[in-house]
N, C-alpha and C positions, 0 to 999 in steps of 0.2 A: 248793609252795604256788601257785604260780602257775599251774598246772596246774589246781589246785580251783578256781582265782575264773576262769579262764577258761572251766571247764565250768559255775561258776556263772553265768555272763553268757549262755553261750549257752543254758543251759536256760530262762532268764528271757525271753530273746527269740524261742524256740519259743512259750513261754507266750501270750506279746504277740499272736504270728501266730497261734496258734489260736483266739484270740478272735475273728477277724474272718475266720471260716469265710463262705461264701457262705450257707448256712443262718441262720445267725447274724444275716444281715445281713439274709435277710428277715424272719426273727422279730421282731426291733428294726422291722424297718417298718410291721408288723404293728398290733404293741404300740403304737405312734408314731401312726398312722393310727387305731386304735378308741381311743385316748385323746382324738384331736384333733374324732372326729365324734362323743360322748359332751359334751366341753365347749362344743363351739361353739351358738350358739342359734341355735334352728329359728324359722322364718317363722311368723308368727302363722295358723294355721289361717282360712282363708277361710269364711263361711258364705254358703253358696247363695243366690241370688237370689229372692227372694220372688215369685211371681207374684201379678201386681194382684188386688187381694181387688174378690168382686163381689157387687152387692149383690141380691137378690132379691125380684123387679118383676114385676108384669103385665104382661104382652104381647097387641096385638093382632093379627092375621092380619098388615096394615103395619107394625107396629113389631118385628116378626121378621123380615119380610123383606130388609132389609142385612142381618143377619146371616148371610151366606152365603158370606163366606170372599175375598170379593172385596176388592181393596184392602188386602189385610191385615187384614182386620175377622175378630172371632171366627165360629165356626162353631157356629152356635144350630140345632136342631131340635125339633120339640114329639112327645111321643107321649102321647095320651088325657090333652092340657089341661096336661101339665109339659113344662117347656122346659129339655133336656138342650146343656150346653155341651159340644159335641163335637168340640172346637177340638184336643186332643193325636191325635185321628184326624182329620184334616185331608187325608190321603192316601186316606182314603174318603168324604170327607162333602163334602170343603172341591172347588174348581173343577177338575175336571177328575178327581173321582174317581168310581168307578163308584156311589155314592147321592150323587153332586151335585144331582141334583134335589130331595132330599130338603133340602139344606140353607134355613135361613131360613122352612123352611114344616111343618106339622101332616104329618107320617110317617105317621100310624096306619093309615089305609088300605094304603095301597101296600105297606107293611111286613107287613099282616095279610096281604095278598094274594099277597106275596110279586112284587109287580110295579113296575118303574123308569119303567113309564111316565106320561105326563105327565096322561092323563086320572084317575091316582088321585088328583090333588092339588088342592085347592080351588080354582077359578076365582073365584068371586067373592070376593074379600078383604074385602068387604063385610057378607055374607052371616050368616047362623048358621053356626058351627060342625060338621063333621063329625060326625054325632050314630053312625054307622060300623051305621047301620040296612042290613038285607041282610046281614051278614057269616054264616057259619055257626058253630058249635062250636069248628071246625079250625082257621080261620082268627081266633077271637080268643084260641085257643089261643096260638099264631101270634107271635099280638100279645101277648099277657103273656110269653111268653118274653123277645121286643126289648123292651118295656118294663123287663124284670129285667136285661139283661144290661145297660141303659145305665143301672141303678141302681149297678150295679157298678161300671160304669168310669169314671162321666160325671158331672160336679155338675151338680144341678137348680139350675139359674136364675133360674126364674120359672115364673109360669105363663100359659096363652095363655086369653083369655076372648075371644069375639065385639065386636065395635065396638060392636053396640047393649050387651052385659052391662057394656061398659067406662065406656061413657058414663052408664048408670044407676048406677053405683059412685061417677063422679064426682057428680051432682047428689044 
């Protein structure tokens, strides 16, 4: 008998040692690990930051003109009397991108023309409005394309009317 309870004891503690196989031991970790990231709580989902809501104004040839990216200020453009905030393309519009000139001031010309330079763009900020008299077909082909594509990408703003039309609005 003694014989049996001693093959019984040692078959009991094979038992014992194969439970705690190295396999064994990662499965239990396994199981231990997706139990513990199942109960634990998750951080409250963050919501995005709002960007400032803006409100939609009249502009005149000066009161567009800050808006041109300097100082941190938005980046406004007008094309045929809508003024497009073109502030998420800041790398093209805003100081030191290639239509920086464009920024804070009436696009329409230069954009129909397909020209950066400085005589496309109103000098007199005073004046009437760009009436974009002289253009051809082609060219306000041109320009209804860049007016469409910143309908697309860009929220309209406001819109630009002359000093004198602004001043008659006001009295």
């Amino acid at each position: 008998m003694d014989h049996v309870e001693s093959h019984m004891a040692q078959q009991a503690s094979q038992e014992t040692a194969a439970f705690f196989t190295p396999l064994n031991i990662v499965l239990l970790s396994a199981v231990l690990y997706t139990t513990y990231a199942l109960l634990r709580s998750s951080p409250p989902p963050s919501l995005p930051r709002d960007t400032p809501s803006t409100v939609f104004r009249t502009y005149t040839p000066h009161t567009l003109f800050p808006f041109n990216g300097e100082e941190n200020r938005p980046v406004y453009l007008a094309v045929r009397g809508r003024v497009f905030d073109v502030t998420p393309g800041r790398n093209f519009y805003g100081p030191g991108g290639p239509y920086s000139n464009f920024a804070g001031r009436d696009a329409s010309r230069g954009l129909a023309c397909g020209s950066f330079d400085e005589d496309m763009l109103t000098k007199d900020l005073d004046g009437p409005l760009d009436k974009l008299e002289g253009l051809d077909a082609e060219q306000m082909d041109a320009l209804q394309g860049w007016e469409e594509r910143f309908l697309e990408k860009y929220n309209v703003v406001g819109k630009l009317v002359s000093v004198q039309d602004y001043e008659a609005q006001k009295a």
